[in-house]
N, C-alpha and C positions, 0 to 999 in steps of 0.2 A: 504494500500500500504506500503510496506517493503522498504525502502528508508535507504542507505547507504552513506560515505565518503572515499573516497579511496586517503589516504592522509592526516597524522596530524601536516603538517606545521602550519604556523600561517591560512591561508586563509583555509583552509579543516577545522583546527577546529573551525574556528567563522561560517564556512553555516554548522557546527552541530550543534555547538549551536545557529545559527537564527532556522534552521531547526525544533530543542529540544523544541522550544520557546513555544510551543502552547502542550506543551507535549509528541509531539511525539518518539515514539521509535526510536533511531539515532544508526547506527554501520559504528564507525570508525577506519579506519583499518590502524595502525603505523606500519613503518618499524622495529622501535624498541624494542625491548621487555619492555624496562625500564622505556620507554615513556609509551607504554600501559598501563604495571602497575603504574604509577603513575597517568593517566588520571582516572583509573577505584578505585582507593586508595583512594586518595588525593580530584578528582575531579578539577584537575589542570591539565596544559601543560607550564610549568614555562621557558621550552627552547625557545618558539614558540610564545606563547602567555599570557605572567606573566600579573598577576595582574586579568585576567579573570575565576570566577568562575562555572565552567562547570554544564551544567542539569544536575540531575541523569537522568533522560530515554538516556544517551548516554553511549553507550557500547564500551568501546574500543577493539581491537582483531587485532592481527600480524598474523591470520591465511587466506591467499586469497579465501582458499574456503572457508570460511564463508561469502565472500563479493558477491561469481558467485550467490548465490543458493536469490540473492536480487532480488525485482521488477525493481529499480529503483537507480542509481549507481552515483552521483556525481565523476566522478574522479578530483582529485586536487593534483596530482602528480608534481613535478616539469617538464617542456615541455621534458628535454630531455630527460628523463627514465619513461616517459608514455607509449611508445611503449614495454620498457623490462619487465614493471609491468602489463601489460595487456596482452603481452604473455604467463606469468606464472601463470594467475590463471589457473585455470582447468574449464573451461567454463566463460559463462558473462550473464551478466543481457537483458530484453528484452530493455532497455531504458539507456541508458550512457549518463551523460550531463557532457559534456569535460568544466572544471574550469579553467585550466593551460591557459596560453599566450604564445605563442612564437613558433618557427619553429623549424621543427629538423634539426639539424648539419647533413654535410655529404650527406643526402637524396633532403633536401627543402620541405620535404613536413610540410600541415597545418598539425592542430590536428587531425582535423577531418579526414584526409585521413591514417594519421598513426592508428586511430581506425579502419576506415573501415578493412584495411587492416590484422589486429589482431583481431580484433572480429566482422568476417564479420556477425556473425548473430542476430547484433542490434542494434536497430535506433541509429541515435545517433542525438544529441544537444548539441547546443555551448551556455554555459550562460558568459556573459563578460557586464563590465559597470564599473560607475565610484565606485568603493569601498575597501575601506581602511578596513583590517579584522578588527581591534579593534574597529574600529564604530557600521562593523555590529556585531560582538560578545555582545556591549553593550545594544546592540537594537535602534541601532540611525537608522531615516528611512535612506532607498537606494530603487534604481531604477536600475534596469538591464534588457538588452536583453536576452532574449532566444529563440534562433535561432533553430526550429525546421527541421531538412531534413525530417521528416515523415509530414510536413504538420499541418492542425487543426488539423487532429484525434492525431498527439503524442503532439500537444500542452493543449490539453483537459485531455490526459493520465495522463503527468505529472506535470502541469505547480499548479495543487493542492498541490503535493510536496513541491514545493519551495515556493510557495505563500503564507507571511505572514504580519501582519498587519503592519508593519515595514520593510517588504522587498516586492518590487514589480515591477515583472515580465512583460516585454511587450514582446509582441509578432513579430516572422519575421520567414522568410523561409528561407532569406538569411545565411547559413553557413558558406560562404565565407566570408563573407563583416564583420559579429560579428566576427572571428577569425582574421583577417586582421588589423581589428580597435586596438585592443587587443595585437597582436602582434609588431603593427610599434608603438604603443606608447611608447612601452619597450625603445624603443630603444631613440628616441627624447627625453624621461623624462632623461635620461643619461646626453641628450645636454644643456637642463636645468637648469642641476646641476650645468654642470661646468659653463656655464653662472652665478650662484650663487655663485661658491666658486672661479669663477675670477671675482666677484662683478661690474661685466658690466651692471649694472641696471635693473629698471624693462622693461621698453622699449625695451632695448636689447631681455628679456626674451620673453615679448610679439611678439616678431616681429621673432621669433624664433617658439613661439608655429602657427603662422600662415604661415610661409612659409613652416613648417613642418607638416601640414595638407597638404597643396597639395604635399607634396611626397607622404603621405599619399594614397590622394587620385588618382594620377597617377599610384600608384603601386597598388591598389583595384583596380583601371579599367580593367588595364591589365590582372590581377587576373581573374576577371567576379565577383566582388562587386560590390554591386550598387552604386550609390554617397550616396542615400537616406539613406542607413543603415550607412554611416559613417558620419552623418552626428548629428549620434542620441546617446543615451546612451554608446556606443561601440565602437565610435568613436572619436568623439569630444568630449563627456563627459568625457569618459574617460583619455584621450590627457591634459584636463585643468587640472583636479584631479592630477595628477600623476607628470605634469611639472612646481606643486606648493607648493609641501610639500615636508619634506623631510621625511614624514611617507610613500613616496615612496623608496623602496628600492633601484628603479634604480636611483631616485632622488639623492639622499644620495651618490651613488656610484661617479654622478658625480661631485657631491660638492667638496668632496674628492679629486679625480682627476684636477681639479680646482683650489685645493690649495695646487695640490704640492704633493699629493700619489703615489706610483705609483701603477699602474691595476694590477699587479702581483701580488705584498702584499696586495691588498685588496680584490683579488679573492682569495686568500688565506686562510684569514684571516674570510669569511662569514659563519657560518650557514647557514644562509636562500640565497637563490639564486634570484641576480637581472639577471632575465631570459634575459633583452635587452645586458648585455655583449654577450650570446650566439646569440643572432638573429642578431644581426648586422652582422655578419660576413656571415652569409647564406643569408640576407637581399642586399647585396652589390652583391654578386654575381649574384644574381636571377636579381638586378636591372641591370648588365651589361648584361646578356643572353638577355633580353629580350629591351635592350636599353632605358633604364630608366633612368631620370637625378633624384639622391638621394644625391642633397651631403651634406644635414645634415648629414644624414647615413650613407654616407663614412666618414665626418667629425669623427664619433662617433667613427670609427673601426679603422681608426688612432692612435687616442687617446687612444684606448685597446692594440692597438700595441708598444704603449711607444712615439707616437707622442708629442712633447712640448704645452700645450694644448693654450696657446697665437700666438705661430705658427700656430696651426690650426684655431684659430680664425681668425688671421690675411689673410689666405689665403680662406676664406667663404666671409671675407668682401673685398676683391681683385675681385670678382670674375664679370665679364662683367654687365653692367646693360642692363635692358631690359625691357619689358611690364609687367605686374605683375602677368597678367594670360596667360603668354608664355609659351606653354607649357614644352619645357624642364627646365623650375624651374630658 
């Protein structure tokens, strides 16, 4: 099996190189030219992922038809130019496992629906869980969901691909509920942050990461997620991982923001993209169409808007009390 990355940020290139781990021939495909030739040079990616020394069996290549004519396609594009890099290959693999987090702007739609829609002719799967690239780039175990829409038979296809002694794969049908999980955690590790970088404790932190599960889980519902999948790897695993480090990038953003940055100059200012600045804002919306109480997640989109980030504290903890499993939150 011909198995590809489409995408050499930090995360595309550590699941080449988990991917590479067992020898495998890996082709990953940089937007860059200077990236590619330095990944296929050097056997580095010093923008994305310094310090980590790349397989040789990894090819790098800026050319997309080299990525269509693959079995099997990790994409790991950042969430908002998935859809414009997947319309310009010239064809697509029979199996896409969508990597990226997050909602598109403008549309609302998942990931999964922006592939359907661009490559309607092939399966697709959602792989998402709790992992920090440079853990799995070093080969530290991890555990992830992969959410097959094709069922056993594309879980059988592919799931050999990805599965290695140090990376390991469970299985689900749910598409929804792995993209979902993935997506809102973006946005809460943001909330996090600034909880860390306005040093309002761990308690504060924890009681943030659990009332920001059931937004979580109120907006899966409505979605058609199950509870059960966000409950697992893709959910909740993910949610602790992310609103505990600041080897989260959305973490970090909102540390930042916390102590005093402001979102403008730090959206600026990134290479690498914390996907939850852009979900929040499609996140907020989708939760008012559909009458959803989110107000971590308006909390968060305040805050990107130049909100005073103690002001929006102050007004989360103003907010009426109630039963704890009420449903509007």
């Amino acid at each position: 099996m011909k198995t590809g990355v489409l995408g050499a940020g930090a995360w595309g290139t550590a699941l080449a190189q988990m991917v590479a781990s067992d020898g495998s021939d890996v082709l990953l495909w940089a937007r860059e030219a200077a990236l590619m030739q330095e990944i296929n040079s050097s056997r580095t990616n010093s923008t994305y992922l310094p310090g980590a020394a790349l397989a040789p069996s990894i090819r790098a290549t800026d050319d997309l038809a080299e990525m269509a004519g693959l079995d099997t396609l990790l994409v790991v594009t950042p969430a908002q130019h998935m859809g414009g890099v997947l319309e310009a290959m010239p064809g697509h693999p029979r199996d896409l496992i969508l990597c990226s987090k997050g909602i598109e702007a403008g549309s609302g739609r998942l990931m999964n629906q922006v592939a359907r829609d661009t490559a309607p002719g092939s399966e697709i799967a959602v792989l998402s869980g709790p992992t920090f690239a440079h853990e799995v780039a070093g080969g530290l175990p991890a555990a992830v969901t992969l959410a097959c829409s094709g069922g056993k038979a594309q879980w059988k296809r592919i799931s050999p691909a990805i599965a290695r002694q140090a990376f390991r794969p469970y299985y689900s049908d749910d598409v929804t509920g792995a993209e979902i999980g993935g997506a809102v955690k973006n946005v809460l590790a943001i909330a996090c942050g600034v909880v860390d970088g306005l040093q309002l404790g761990q308690n504060a932190r924890a009681a943030l990461i659990a009332r920001g599960y059931a937004e979580m889980l109120r907006f899966g519902e409505e979605k058609g997620a199950r509870a059960e999948t966000l409950t697992g790897l893709c959910g909740l695993g993910d949610l602790v991982l992310t609103c505990s480090s600041t080897s989260s990038r959305n973490f970090s953003l909102g540390k930042a923001l916390g102590e005093g940055q402001s979102a403008q100059d730090l959206m600026a200012d990134r290479r690498t993209v914390a996907e939850g600045a852009h979900t929040a804002p499609v996140l907020v919306e989708l939760a008012a169409r559909h009458g959803i109480a989110m107000p971590i997640v308006t909390a968060v989109y305040d805050l990107l808007r130049g909100d005073d980030p103690r002001e929006v504290v102050q007004g989360l903890l103003a907010r009426p009390l109630k039963a704890e499993q009420e449903a509007a939150g």
